[in-house]
C-alpha positions in Angstrom: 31.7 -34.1 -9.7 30.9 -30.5 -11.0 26.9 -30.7 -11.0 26.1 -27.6 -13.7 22.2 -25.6 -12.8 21.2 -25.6 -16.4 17.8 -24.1 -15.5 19.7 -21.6 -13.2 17.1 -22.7 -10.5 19.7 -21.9 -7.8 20.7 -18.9 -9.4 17.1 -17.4 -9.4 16.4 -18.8 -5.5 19.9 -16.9 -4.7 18.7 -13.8 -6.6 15.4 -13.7 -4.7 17.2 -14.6 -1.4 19.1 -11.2 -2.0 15.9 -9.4 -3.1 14.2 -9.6 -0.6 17.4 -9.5 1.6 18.0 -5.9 0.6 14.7 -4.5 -0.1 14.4 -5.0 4.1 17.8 -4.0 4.9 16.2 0.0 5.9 12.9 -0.7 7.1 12.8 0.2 10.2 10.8 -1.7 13.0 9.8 0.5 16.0 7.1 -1.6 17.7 6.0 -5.2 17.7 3.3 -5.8 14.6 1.5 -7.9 17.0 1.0 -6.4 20.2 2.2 -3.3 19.5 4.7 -3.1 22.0 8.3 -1.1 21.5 10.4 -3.3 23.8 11.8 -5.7 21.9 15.5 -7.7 21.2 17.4 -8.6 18.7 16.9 -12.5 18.0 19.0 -13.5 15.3 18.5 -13.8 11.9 16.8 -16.0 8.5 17.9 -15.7 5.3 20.1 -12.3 6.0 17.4 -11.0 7.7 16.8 -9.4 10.9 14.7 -11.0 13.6 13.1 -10.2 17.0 11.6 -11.1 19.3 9.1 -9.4 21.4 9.3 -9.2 25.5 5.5 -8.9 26.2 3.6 -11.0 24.0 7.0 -13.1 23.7 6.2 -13.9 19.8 8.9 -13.5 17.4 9.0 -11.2 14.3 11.2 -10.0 11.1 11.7 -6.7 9.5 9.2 -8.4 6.7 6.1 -9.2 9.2 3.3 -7.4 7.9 4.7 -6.0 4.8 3.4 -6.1 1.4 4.7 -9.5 0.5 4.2 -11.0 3.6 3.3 -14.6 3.8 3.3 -14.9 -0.7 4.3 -18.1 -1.2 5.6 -16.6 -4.4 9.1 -15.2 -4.9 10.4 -11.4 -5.1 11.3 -11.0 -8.4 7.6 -12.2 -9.1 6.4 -9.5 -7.1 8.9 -6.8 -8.9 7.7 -8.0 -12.3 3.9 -7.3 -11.1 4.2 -4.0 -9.7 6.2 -2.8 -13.2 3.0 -4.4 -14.9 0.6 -2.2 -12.4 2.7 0.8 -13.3 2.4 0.4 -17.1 -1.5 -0.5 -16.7 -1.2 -3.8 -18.2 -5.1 -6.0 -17.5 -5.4 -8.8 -14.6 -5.5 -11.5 -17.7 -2.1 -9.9 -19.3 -0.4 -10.4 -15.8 -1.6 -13.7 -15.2 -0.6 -15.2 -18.3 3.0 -13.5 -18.4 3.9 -14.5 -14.5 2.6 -17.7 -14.5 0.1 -16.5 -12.0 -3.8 -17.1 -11.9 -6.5 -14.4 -12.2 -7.5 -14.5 -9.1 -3.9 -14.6 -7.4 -3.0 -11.2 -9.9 -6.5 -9.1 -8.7 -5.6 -9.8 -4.9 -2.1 -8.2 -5.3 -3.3 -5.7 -7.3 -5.6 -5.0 -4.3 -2.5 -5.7 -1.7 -0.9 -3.2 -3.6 -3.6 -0.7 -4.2 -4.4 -1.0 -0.3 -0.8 -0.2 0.6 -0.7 3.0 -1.6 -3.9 4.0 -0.1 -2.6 4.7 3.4 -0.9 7.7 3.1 -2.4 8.5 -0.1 -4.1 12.1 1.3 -2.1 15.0 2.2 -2.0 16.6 5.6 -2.8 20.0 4.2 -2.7 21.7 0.8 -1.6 25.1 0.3 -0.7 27.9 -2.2 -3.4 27.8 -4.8 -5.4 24.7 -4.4 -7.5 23.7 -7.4 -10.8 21.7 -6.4 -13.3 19.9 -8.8 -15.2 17.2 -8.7 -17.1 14.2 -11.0 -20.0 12.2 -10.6 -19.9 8.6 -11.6 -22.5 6.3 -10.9 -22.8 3.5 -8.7 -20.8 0.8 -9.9 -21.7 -3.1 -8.5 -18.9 -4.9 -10.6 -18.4 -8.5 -8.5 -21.6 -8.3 -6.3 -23.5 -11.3 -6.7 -26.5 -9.7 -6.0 -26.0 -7.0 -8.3 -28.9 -7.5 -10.4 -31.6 -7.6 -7.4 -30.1 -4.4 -5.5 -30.0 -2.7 -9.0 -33.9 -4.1 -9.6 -35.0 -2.5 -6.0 -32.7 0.7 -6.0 -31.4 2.8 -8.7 -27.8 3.0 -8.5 -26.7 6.3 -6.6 -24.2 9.2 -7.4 -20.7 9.1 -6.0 -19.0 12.5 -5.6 -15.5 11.8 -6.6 -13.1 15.7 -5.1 -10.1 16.1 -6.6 -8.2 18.6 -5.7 -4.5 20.0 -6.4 -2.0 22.2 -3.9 1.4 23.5 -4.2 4.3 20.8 -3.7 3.0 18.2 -5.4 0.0 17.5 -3.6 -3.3 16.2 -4.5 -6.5 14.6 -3.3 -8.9 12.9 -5.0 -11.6 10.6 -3.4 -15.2 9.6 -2.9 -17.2 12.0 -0.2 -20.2 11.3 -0.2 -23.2 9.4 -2.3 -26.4 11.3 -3.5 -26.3 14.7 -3.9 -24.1 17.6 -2.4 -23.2 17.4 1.1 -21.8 21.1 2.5 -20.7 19.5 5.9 -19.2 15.9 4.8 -16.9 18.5 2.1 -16.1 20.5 4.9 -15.0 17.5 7.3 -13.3 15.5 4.5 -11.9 18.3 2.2 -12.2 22.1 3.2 -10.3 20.6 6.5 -7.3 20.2 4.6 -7.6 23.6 2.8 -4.8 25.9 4.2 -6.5 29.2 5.8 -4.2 31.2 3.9 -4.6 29.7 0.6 -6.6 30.5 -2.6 -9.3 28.4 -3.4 -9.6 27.8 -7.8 -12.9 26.5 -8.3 -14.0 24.4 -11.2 -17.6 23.8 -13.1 -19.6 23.3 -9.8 -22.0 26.1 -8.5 -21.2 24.2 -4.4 -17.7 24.5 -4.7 -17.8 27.7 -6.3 -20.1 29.2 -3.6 -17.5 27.8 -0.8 -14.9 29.1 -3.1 -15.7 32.9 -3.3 -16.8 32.7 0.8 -12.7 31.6 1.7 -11.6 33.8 -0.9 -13.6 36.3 0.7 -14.7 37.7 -3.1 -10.7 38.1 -3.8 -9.9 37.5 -7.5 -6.8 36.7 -8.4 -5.4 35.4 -11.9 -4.3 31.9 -11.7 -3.3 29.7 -14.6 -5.3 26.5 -15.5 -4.4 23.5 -13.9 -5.4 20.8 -15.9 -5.2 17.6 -14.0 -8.3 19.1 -12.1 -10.1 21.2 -15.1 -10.1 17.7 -17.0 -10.5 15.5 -14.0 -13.3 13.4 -15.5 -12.6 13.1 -19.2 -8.9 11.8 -17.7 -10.2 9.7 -14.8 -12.8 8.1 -17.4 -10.4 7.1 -20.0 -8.3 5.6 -17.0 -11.0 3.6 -15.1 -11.9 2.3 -18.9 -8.1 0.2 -18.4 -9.8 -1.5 -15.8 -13.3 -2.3 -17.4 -15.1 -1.1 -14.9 -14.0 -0.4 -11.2 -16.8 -1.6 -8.0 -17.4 1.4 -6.0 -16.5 -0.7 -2.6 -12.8 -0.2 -4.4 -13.0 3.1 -5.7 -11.0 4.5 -3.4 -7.7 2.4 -3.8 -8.0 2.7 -7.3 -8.1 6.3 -6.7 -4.8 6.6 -4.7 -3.1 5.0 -7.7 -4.8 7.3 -10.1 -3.3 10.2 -7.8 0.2 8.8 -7.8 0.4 8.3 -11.5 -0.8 11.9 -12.1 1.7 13.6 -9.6 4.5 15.8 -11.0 7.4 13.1 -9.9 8.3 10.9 -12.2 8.3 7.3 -10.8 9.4 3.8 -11.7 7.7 0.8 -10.2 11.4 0.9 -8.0 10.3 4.1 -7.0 6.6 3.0 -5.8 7.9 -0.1 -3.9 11.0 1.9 -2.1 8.7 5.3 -1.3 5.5 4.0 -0.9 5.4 0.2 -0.5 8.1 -1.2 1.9 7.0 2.0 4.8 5.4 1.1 7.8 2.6 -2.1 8.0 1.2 -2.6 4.7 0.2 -5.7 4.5 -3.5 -6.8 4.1 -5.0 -10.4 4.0 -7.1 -11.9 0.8 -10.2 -12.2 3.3 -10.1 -8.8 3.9 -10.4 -7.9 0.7 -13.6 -9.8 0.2 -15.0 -7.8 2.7 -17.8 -5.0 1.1 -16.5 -1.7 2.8 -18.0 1.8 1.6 -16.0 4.3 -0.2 -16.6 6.6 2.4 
C-alpha cells in the first residue's frame, strides 16, 4: 500500500538531512575540538557525514562538532531562514513568531551568530589611506537586573566606539576603552594595526588628529571623503535603534555585524554562513552568553 506524506514531513527531514549534509561537506577538520590533538582517523560516518575519532583523548567527533549549529535541536532550514532574517534586520519578536521559535531561543542565536562573526571580525593590518573616527555612546545596561542600583551609585560611563576604514575592503570598528581618551589603549588596539607606510585621514577628534599629523609626519595629501567613517555615528545610531537598545557587555558582536553589513561586498545570508559562519570552531554555549564580559 502506497502510504502518501501529505504534510511532506519526510520530505522536509530529507531536505534538512542534505542541508546540513552539504553545508559540511568542505569544512575542514585539522585537530580534535576537544583535546586539540591533530592525530586522528577516519571512523565512519552519520547521516552523510564524516566522523572521527581521536587517538589521544579516544572521544569521537564530526566535521559539525563545535560549529554554529552544534547541538540545536532545531533543523537546518530553520537555521537558514534565521540568518536571512538577521541579514534583513528583522526584531527578535518578528523571528520568533515567523519560525515558530520563542524569544528567548531567537536572542541566543542571534548571539551564536553574532559571536561567530566576531572572531575574525578585525583585520590584521590596514593600509593605503586609512580613515579613523570615533563616537561616544553612553553606557548602556539593557538586561542587567541591577541596572537601576549600579545606575543610582555610578553615572553611566563613555564608551569609545574606533571605526576605522583601509584599502581592500577593510574596516574596524570597536569599543577601546571607557571614560575618556586613552593615547596608549589606541595605540595597543588600533595604531597597531595602522600600516607604517600608510596615510592616516582623521575625522572630528582633536586625539586622533594630533596622532594623525605626528604619522603623517605634517604631510598633506588630498584624499576624498569616505563616508562610512565621516558619518559613523549618525549611521551606527540609526542602526543600533533596529535593536532598541544594545547592552554594552554585547557591543562588540553587534559591532562585527555592523562592520559586515557596511563592507563594499555585497552579501546574502548564503554568503555569511559559507564565508564567515561554517570556518573553524564557532560554536558558543547559551551559558556563555549569560556571562557579563566587558567590551574591552
Amino acid at each position: 500500500m502506497l502510504q502518501h506524506d501529505v504534510e511532506l514531513k519526510k520530505f522536509d527531514l530529507h531536505t534538512n538531512k542534505v542541508l546540513k549534509r552539504d553545508f559540511y561537506k568542505d569544512r575542514v577538520v585539522e585537530v580534535c575540538p576537544l583535546c586539540g590533538s591533530n592525530w586522528h582517523i577516519k571512523y565512519g560516518f552519520y547521516n552523510g557525514i564524516q566522523r572521527y575519532k581521536c587517538k589521544v583523548c579516544q572521544k569521537t567527533f564530526s566535521r559539525t562538532t563545535n560549529s554554529l549549529w552544534s547541538y540545536s535541536k532545531k533543523n537546518a532550514r530553520t537555521w537558514l531562514e534565521f540568518t536571512e532574517l538577521m541579514t534583513e534586520n528583522k526584531t527578535l519578536k518578528f523571528c520568533a513568531e515567523k519560525l515558530n521559535i520563542s524569544i528567548g531561543t531567537a536572542f541566543y542565536w542571534r548571539h551564536k551568530v553574532l559571536q561567530a562573526l566576531s572572531i575574525d571580525s578585525t583585520p590584521d593590518i590596514l593600509s593605503g589611506v586609512v580613515h579613523v573616527g570615533k563616537v561616544i555612546l553612553k553606557e548602556n545596561l539593557k538586561g542587567c537586573r541591577n541596572a537601576e542600583i549600579i545606575a543610582s551609585s555610578t553615572p553611566r560611563e563613555n564608551i569609545w566606539v574606533i571605526g576605522a576604514k583601509g584599502q581592500d575592503d577593510s574596516m574596524f570598528i570597536k569599543p577601546i576603552f571607557k571614560h575618556q581618551w586613552d593615547r596608549r589603549a589606541f595605540n595597543e588596539k588600533v595604531y597597531s594595526k595602522i600600516e607604517k607606510a600608510s596615510h592616516i585621514a582623521p575625522y572630528g577628534d582633536k586625539y586622533i588628529n594630533s596622532i594623525a599629523m605626528r604619522h603623517n609626519r605634517n604631510k598633506s595629501i588630498k584624499v576624498e571623503a569616505e563616508y562610512r567613517i565621516k558619518y559613523l555615528w549618525p549611521n551606527l545610531k540609526k542602526w543600533l535603534s533596529i535593536f532598541h537598545g544594545v547592552a554594552s557587555k554585547y557591543l562588540k558582536r553587534y559591532l562585527s555585524f555592523f562592520i559586515i553589513m557596511n563592507l563594499d561586498k555585497v552579501l546574502d545570508y548564503m554568503d555569511l554562513i559559507y564565508d564567515r559562519l561554517f570556518i573553524g570552531n564557532r560554536f558558543i554555549r547559551t551559558d556563555e552568553i549569560r556571562i557579563m564580559n566587558s567590551p574591552f
